[in-house]
C-alpha positions as YAML, in Angstrom:
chain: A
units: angstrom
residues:
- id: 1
  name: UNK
  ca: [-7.39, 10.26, 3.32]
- id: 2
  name: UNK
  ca: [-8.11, 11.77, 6.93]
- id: 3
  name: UNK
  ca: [-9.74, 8.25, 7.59]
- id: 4
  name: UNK
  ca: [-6.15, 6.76, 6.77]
- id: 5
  name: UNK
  ca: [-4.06, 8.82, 9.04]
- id: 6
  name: UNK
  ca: [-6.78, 8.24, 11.22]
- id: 7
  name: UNK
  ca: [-6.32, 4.61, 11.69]
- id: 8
  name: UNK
  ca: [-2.77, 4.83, 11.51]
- id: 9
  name: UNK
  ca: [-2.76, 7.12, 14.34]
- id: 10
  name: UNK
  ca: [-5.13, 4.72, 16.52]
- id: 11
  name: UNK
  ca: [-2.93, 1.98, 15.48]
- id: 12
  name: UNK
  ca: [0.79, 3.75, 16.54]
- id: 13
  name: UNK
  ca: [-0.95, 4.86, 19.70]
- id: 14
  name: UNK
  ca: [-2.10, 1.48, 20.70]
- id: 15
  name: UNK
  ca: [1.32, 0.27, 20.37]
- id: 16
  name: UNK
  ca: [2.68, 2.42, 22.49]
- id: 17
  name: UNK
  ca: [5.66, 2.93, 20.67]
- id: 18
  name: UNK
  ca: [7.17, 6.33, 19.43]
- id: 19
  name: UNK
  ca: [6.96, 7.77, 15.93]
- id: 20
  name: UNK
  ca: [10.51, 7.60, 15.17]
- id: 21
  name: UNK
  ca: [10.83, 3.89, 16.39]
- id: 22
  name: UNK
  ca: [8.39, 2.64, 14.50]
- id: 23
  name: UNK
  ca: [9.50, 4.13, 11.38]
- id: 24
  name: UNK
  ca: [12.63, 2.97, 11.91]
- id: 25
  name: UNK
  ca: [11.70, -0.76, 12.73]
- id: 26
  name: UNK
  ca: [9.18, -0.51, 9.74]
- id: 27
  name: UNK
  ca: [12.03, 0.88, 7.55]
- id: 28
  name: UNK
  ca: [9.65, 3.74, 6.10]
- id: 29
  name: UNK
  ca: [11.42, 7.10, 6.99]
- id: 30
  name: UNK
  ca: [10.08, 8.78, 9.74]
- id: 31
  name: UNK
  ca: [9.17, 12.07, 7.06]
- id: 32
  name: UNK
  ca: [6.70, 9.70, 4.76]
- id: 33
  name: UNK
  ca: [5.39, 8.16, 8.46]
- id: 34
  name: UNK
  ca: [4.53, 11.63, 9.87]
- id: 35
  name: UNK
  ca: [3.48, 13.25, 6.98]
- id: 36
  name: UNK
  ca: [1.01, 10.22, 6.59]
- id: 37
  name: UNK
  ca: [-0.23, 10.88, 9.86]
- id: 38
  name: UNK
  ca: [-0.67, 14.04, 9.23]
- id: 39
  name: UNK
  ca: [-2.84, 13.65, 6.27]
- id: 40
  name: UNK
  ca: [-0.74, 13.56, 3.58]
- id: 41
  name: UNK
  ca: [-2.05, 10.70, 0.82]
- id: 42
  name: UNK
  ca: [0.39, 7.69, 0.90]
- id: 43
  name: UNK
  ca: [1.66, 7.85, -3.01]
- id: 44
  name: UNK
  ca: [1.31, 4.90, -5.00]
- id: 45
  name: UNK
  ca: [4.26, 2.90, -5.72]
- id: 46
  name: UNK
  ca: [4.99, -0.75, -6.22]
- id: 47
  name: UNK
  ca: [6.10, -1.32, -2.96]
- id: 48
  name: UNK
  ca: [3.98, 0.71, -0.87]
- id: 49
  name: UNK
  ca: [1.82, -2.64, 0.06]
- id: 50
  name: UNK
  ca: [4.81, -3.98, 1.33]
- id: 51
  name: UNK
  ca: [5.45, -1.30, 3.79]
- id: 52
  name: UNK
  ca: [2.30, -1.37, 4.81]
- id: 53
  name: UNK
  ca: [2.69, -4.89, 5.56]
- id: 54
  name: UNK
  ca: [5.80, -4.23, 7.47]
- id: 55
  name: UNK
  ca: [4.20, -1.40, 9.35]
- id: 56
  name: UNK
  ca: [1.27, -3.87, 10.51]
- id: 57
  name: UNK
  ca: [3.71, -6.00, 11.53]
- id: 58
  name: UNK
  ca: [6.16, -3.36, 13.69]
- id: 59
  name: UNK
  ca: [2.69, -2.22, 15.68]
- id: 60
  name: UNK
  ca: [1.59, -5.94, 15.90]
- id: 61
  name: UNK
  ca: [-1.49, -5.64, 13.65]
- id: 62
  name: UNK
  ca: [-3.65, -8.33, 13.19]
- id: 63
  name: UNK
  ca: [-4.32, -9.56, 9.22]
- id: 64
  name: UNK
  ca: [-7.32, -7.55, 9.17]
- id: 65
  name: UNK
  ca: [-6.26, -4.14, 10.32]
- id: 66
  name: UNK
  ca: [-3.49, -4.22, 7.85]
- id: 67
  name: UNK
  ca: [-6.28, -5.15, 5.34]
- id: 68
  name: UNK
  ca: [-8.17, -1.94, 6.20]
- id: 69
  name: UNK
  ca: [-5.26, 0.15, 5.64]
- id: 70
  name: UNK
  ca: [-4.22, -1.26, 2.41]
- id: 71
  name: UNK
  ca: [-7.88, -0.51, 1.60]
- id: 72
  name: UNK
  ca: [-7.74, 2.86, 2.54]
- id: 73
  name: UNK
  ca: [-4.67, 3.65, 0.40]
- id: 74
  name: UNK
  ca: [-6.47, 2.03, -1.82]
- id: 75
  name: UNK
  ca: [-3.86, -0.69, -2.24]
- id: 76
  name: UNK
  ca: [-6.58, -3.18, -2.35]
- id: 77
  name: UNK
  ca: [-10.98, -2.76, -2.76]
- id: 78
  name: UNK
  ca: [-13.44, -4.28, -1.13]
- id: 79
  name: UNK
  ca: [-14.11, -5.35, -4.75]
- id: 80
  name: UNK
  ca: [-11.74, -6.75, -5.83]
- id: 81
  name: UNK
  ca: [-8.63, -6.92, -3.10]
- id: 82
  name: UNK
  ca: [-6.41, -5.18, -5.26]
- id: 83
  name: UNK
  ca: [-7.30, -1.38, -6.58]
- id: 84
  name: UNK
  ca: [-7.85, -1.78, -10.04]
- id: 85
  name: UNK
  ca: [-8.26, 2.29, -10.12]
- id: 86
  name: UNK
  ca: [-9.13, 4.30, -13.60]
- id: 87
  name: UNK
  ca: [-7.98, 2.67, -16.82]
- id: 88
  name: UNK
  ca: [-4.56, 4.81, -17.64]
- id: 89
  name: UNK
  ca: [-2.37, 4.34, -20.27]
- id: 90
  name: UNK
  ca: [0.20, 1.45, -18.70]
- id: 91
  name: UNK
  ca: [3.25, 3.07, -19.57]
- id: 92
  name: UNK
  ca: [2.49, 5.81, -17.29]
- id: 93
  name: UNK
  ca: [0.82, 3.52, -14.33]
- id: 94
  name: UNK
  ca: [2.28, 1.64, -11.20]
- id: 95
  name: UNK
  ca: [-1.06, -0.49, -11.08]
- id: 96
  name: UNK
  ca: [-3.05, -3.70, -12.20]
- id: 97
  name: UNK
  ca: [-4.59, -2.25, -15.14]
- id: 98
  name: UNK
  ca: [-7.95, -2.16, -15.31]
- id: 99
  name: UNK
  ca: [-10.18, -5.22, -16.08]
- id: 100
  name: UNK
  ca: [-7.25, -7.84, -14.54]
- id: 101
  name: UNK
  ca: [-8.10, -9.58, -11.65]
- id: 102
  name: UNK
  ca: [-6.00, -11.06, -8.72]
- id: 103
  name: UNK
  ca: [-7.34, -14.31, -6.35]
- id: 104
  name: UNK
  ca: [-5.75, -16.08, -3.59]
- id: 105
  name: UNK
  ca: [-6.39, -15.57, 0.12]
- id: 106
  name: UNK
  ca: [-3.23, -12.58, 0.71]
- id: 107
  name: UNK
  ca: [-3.01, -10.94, -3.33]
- id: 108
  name: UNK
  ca: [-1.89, -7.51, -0.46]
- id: 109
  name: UNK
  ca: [1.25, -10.13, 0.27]
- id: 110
  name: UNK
  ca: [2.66, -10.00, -3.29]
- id: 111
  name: UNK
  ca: [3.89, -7.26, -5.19]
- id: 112
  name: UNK
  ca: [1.91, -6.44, -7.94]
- id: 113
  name: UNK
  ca: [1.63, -3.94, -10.87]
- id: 114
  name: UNK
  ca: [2.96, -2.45, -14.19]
- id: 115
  name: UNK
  ca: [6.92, -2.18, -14.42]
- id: 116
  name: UNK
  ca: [7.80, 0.47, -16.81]
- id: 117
  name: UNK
  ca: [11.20, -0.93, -16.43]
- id: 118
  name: UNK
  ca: [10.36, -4.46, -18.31]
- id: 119
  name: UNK
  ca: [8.02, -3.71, -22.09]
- id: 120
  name: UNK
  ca: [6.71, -5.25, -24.80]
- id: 121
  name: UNK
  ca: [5.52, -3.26, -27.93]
- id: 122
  name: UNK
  ca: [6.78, -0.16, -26.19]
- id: 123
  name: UNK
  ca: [4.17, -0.79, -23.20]
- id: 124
  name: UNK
  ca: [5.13, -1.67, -19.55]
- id: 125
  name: UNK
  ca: [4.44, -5.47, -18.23]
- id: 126
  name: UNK
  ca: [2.82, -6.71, -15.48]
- id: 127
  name: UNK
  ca: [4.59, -8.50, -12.79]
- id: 128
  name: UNK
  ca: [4.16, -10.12, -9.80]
...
C-alpha cells in the first residue's frame, strides 16, 4: 500500500493544493486523506471508487491516473477492471463476488458490489 500513498502524495503535490483543501473539496475527511498518505490501506467500501473519482477530479487527474489508483486500492485489476478479490461468503463482502465480470469502457464510474442491505435466500444482492 506504500505504492498507493505514494502516488497520492505525487498527485496532491503536483496540485499544489493543501491537504485540508483537498479533502474538503473531495468531501473525504481530511483524517481518512492523511492517514492514506501516510500508509494506511484505503478500506473497502461501496463507495470508496467514488471518492476516488472525486479525488482525481479535485487534483485535476487525468482518466488514467485515477485508473492507477483505483488499481492500487485494488478497486479495479488489470484483469479484469474491477477487483474480483478471494471468493467470501457474500453476506459478509462489499465486492463483485468472484467469477462475475463487469465490461464497458468506465465499470470504476459505477458503483458496484454486494448490498447486505437488499437479500434473497438470506444472501446479499448485487447492485449496480
Amino acid at each position: 500500500m506504500a505504492k498507493f500513498a505514494g502516488q497520492l502524495g505525487s498527485y496532491i503535490s503536483r496540485a499544489g493544493l493543501p491537504v485540508r483543501r483537498v479533502a474538503s473539496q473531495a468531501g473525504i475527511p481530511h483524517q481518512t486523506l492523511y492517514n492514506w498518505l501516510n500508509g494506511t490501506q484505503p478500506r473497502w467500501h461501496a463507495g470508496l471508487p467514488r471518492d476516488l473519482q472525486r479525488l482525481g477530479a479535485t487534483l485535476d487527474l487525468a482518466e488514467d491516473e485515477i485508473a492507477q489508483l483505483l488499481r492500487l486500492t485494488e478497486c479495479i485489476s488489470a484483469r479484469s477492471e474491477l477487483f474480483d478479490g478471494q471468493e467470501a461468503p457474500m453476506k459478509y463482502s462489499l465486492r463483485i463476488p468472484k467469477g462475475w465480470d463487469v465490461s464497458g469502457d468506465a465499470p470504476y464510474r459505477y458503483e458496484m458490489g454486494l448490498d447486505p442491505a437488499v437479500t434473497y435466500e438470506n444472501h446479499a444482492c448485487v447492485t449496480i
